[in-house]
N, C-alpha and C positions, 0 to 999 in steps of 0.2 A: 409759951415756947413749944414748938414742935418736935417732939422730943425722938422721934423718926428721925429726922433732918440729920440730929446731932447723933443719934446712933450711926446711921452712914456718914458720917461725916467720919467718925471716929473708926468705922470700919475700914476707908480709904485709908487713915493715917495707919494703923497697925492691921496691914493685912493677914489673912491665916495663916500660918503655917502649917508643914506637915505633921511637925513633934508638936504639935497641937490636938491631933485628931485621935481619939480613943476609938478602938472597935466597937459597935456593939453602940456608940452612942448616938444619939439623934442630932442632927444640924438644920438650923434654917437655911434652904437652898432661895435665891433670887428668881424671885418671881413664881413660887410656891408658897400655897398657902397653909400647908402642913410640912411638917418635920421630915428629914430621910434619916436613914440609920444609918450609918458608915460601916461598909463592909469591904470585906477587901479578896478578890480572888488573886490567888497568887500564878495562875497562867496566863492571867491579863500582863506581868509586870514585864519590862523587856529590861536588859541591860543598860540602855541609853534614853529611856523613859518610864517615868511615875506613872502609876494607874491608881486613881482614888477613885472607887465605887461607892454609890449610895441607893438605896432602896426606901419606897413606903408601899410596905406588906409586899402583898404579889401582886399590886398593883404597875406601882410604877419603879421606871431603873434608871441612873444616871452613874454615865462612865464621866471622869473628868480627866484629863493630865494636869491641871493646876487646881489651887484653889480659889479662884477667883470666884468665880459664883458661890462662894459658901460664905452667907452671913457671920452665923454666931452657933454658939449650940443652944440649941432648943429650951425655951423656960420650962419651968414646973407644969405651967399650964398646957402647954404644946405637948409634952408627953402626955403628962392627963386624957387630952383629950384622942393621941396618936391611940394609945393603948385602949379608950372606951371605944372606938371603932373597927378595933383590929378585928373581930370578928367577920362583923360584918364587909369590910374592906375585900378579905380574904375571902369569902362567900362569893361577892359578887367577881373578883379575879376567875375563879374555879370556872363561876357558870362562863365568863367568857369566851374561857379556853376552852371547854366543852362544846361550846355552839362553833366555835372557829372550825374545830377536828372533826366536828359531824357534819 
C-alpha cells in the first residue's frame, strides 16, 4: 500500500487548522522537500485577514492566508536533518545577499 496516497488522502479529509499551528515549529509545506518553521510577523496581520508565515533558515519564506499548502508538522527526521544543515543553509543565504548588494 502506498502509504503517500493515504497520508494525502487523509490530509484532504482533516485539513489544518490555525489552533493547530505552534510558533517556532516546523511544517511540511507541498511541494517542498524540507520542513519551514512557522513564524508569525504581526505587521503582516490585517483586521479582515490571517497571515500564516513560514521560513527555512534565511534561505527561503512563505507568506500564506490559508492553510492549504501546509501538510503536516515535520517528523523526527525532518528536523534532524533541518537542524544538521542549518549552518550551512545560513552560510550560503549570507553569501547570497552579499553578492546581490556588491
Amino acid at each position: 500500500m502506498n502509504w503517500v496516497k493515504v497520508l494525502n488522502f487523509i490530509d484532504g479529509i482533516f485539513p489544518f487548522e490555525e489552533k493547530d499551528l505552534r510558533l517556532g515549529t516546523l511544517y511540511k509545506i507541498k511541494g517542498e522537500e524540507l520542513p519551514f518553521r512557522y513564524i508569525q510577523y504581526s505587521h503582516l496581520r490585517s483586521l479582515d485577514k490571517k497571515t500564516f508565515c513560514f521560513k527555512h533558515h534565511q534561505l527561503k519564506e512563505y507568506t500564506f492566508n490559508d492553510l492549504s499548502r501546509v501538510e503536516r508538522e515535520a517528523t523526527p527526521e525532518e528536523v534532524r536533518i533541518y537542524n544538521l544543515i542549518k549552518e550551512h543553509v545560513n552560510e550560503i543565504a549570507d553569501k547570497t545577499t552579499q553578492s546581490y548588494y556588491n
